[in-house]
C-alpha positions as CSV (number, residue, x, y, z in Angstrom):
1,X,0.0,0.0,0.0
2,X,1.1,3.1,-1.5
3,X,1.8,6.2,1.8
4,X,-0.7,8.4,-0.4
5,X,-3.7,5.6,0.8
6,X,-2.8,5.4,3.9
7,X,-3.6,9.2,4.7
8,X,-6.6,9.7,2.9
9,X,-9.8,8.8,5.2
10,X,-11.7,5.6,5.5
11,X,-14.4,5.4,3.4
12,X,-17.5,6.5,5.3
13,X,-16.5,7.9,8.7
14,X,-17.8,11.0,9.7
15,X,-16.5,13.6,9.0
16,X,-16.0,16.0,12.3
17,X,-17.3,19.2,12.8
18,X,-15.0,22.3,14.4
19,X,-15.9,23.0,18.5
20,X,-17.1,26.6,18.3
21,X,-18.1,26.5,22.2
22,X,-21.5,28.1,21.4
23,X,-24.0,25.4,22.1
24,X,-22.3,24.9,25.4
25,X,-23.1,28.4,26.1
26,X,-26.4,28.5,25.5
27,X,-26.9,25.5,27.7
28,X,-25.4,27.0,30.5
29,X,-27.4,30.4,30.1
30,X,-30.6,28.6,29.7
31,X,-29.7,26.5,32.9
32,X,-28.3,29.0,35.0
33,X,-30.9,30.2,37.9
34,X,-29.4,34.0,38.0
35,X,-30.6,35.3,34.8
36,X,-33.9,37.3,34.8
37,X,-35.6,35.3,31.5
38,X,-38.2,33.2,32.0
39,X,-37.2,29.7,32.4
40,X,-38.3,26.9,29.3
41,X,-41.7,26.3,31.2
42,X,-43.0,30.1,30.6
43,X,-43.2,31.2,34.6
44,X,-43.6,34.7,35.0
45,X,-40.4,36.6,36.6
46,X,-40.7,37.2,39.9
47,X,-41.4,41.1,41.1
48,X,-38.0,42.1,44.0
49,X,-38.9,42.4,47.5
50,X,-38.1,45.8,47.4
51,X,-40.7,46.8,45.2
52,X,-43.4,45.0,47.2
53,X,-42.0,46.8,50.4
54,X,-42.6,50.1,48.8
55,X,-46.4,49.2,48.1
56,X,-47.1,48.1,50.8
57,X,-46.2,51.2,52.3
58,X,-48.1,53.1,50.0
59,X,-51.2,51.4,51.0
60,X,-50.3,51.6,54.8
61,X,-49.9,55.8,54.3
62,X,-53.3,56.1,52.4
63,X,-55.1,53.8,54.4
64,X,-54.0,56.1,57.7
65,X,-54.8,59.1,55.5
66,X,-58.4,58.1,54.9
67,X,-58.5,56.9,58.6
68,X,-57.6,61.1,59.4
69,X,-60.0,62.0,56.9
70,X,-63.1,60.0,58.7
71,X,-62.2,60.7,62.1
72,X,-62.5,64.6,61.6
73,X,-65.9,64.0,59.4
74,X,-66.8,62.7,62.3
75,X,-66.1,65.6,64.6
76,X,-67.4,67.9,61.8
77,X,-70.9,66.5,62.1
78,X,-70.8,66.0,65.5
79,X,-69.8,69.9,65.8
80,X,-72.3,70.3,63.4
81,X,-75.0,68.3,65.2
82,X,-74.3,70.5,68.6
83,X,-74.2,73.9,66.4
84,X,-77.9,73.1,65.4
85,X,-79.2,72.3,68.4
86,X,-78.1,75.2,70.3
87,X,-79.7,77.6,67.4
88,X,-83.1,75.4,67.4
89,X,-82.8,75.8,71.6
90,X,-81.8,80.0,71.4
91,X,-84.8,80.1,68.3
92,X,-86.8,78.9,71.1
93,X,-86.1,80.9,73.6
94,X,-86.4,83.6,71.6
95,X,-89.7,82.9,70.3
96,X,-91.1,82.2,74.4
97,X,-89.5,85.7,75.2
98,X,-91.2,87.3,71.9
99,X,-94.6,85.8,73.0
100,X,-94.5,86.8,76.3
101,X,-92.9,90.4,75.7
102,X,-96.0,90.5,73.5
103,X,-98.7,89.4,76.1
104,X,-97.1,91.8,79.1
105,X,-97.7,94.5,76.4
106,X,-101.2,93.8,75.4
107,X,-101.9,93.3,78.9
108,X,-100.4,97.1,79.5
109,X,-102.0,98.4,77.0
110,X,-105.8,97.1,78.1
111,X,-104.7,97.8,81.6
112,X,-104.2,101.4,80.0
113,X,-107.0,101.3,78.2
114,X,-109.6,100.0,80.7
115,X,-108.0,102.8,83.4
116,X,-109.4,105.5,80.8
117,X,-112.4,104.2,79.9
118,X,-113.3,103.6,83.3
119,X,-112.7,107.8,83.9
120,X,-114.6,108.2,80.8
121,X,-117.9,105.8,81.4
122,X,-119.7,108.0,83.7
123,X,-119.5,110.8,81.7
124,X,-121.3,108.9,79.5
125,X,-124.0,107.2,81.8
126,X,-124.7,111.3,82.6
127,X,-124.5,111.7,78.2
128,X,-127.4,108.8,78.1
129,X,-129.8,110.0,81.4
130,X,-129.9,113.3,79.7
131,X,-130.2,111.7,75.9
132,X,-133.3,110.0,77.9
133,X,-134.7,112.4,79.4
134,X,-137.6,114.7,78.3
135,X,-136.4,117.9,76.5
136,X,-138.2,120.6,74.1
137,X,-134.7,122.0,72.7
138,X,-134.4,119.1,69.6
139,X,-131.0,120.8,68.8
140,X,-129.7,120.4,72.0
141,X,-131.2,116.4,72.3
142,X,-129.8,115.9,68.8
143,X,-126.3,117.3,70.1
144,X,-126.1,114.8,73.0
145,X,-126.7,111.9,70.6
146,X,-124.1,112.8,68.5
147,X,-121.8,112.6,71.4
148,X,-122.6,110.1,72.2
149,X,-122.4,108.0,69.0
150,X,-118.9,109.7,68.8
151,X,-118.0,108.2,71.9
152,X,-119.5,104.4,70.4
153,X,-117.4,104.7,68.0
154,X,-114.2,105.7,69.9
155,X,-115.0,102.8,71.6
156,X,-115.2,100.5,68.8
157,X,-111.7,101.5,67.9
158,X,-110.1,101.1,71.3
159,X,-112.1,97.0,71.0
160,X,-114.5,98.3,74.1
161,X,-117.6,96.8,73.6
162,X,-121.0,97.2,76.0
163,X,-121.8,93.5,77.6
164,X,-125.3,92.8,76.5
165,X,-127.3,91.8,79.3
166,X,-131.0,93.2,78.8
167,X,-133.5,90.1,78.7
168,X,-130.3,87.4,79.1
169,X,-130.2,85.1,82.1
170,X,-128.1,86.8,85.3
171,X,-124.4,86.0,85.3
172,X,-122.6,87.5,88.2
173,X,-119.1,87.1,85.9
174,X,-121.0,90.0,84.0
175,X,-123.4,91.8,86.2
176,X,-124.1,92.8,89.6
177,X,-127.8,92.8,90.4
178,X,-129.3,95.2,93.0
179,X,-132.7,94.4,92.7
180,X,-135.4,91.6,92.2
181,X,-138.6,91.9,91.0
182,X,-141.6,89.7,90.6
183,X,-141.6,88.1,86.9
184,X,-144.3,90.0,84.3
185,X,-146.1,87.8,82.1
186,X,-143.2,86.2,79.7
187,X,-140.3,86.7,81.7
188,X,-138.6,83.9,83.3
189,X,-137.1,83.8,86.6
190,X,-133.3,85.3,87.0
191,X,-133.7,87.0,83.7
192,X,-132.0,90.7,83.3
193,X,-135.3,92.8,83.0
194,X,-133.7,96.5,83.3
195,X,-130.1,97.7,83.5
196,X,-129.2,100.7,85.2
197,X,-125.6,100.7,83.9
198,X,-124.3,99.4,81.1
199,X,-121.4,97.4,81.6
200,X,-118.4,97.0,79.0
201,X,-115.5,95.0,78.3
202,X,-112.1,95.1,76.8
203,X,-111.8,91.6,75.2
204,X,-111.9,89.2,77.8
205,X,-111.4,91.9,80.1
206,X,-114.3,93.1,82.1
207,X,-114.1,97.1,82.8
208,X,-117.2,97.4,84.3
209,X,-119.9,94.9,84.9
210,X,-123.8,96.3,84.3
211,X,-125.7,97.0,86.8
212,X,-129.1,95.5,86.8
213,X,-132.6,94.4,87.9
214,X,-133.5,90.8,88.0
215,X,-136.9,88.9,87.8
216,X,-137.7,86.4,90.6
C-alpha cells in the first residue's frame, strides 16, 4: 500500500465538525438560575422584595390618611349636630320671650286702656240720662246723641264693647244685680229685666260689669 492511501480517510466515517463552544453556552445560560428570562416552562419573573415593600407602604400611608380623613368628618358633624341644636334651643327661647314680651304688652295696654275708659264711662251714663230724658230744645237732644255716638265709635276703635245683658239670664261674671222683682207675664225667673248701667268690656277683660234688675 502506497503512503498516499494510507492518509486519505476511510471510506465512510464522519466527517468531524469544528468546536465553536456556542452550544455549550447557551446551555449554561438557559440552565443558569441567576438570569432574569423566564425559564423553558413560561413562569412569570418574579417582582424584587423591594418593590413589594414600597407598596405596601403606600397602601399603609393612604389607608391612615383616609382613617384622618373619617375621624374629623366625624367631629365635623358632630360639631355640626351641637351647632344646630343650640340655634333650634336660642330660636326657642327667643320665640317664648317674643310671646311673652307680647302678652305683658297687650296686657299694658288694656290695663291702660280700661283705666281710661273707666274715667270716661260715667261721663257717659250722665250723656245717656240726659239723651233720655224729656227735652223741648231738639237741637240740643240731637247734640247729646251725637256725642254720644262719637263716643261708640271711639270705643269701637279702642275693641271696648257694652256686655249685652238686657232680657239674658243673670251671670254674676258680667253683672251685679241690685234688685229683684216679681216676673211679668213672659219673663222667666233670673232674667235681666232692666239695666241701670251698662257694663263693657275690653276683650276678655271686664271694665265694668252692668248693673241691673233681676226677675224672681
Amino acid at each position: 500500500m502506497s503512503e498516499e492511501t494510507k492518509k486519505a480517510p476511510e471510506a465512510g466515517a464522519p466527517e468531524q465538525a469544528p468546536d465553536t463552544g456556542v452550544k455549550e453556552e447557551a446551555t449554561q445560560q438557559a440552565a443558569s438560575p441567576e438570569t432574569g428570562t423566564a425559564d423553558p416552562a413560561g413562569a412569570p419573573k418574579e417582582e424584587p422584595k423591594e418593590d413589594a415593600k414600597k407598596k405596601d407602604g403606600w397602601f399603609n400611608k393612604k389607608s391612615r390618611e383616609l382613617e384622618g380623613v373619617k375621624a374629623q368628618l366625624a367631629a365635623a358633624e358632630k360639631s355640626a349636630a351641637q351647632a344646630k341644636e343650640q340655634l333650634l334651643r336660642i330660636a326657642a327661647e327667643y320665640d317664648n320671650y317674643r310671646k311673652r314680651t307680647t302678652r305683658e304688652a297687650d296686657q299694658k295696654f288694656n290695663d291702660g286702656i280700661s283705666y281710661a275708659v273707666n274715667q270716661i264711662i260715667p261721663i257717659l251714663d250722665t250723656l245717656e240720662m240726659a239723651a233720655n230724658a224729656p227735652c223741648a230744645d231738639e237741637n240740643y237732644k240731637k247734640g247729646v246723641t251725637m256725642t254720644l255716638e262719637k263716643a261708640a265709635k271711639a270705643f269701637h276703635t279702642l275693641r271696648v264693647e257694652e256686655i249685652e245683658v238686657l232680657g239674658k239670664p243673670f251671670d254674676p261674671n258680667l253683672m251685679n244685680a241690685v234688685q229683684q222683682v216679681p216676673a211679668q207675664e213672659g219673663q222667666e225667673s233670673g232674667t235681666v229685666v232692666t239695666v241701670y248701667q251698662k257694663g263693657y268690656k275690653l276683650g276678655d277683660k271686664i271694665v265694668r260689669h252692668a248693673t241691673v234688675v233681676v226677675a224672681e
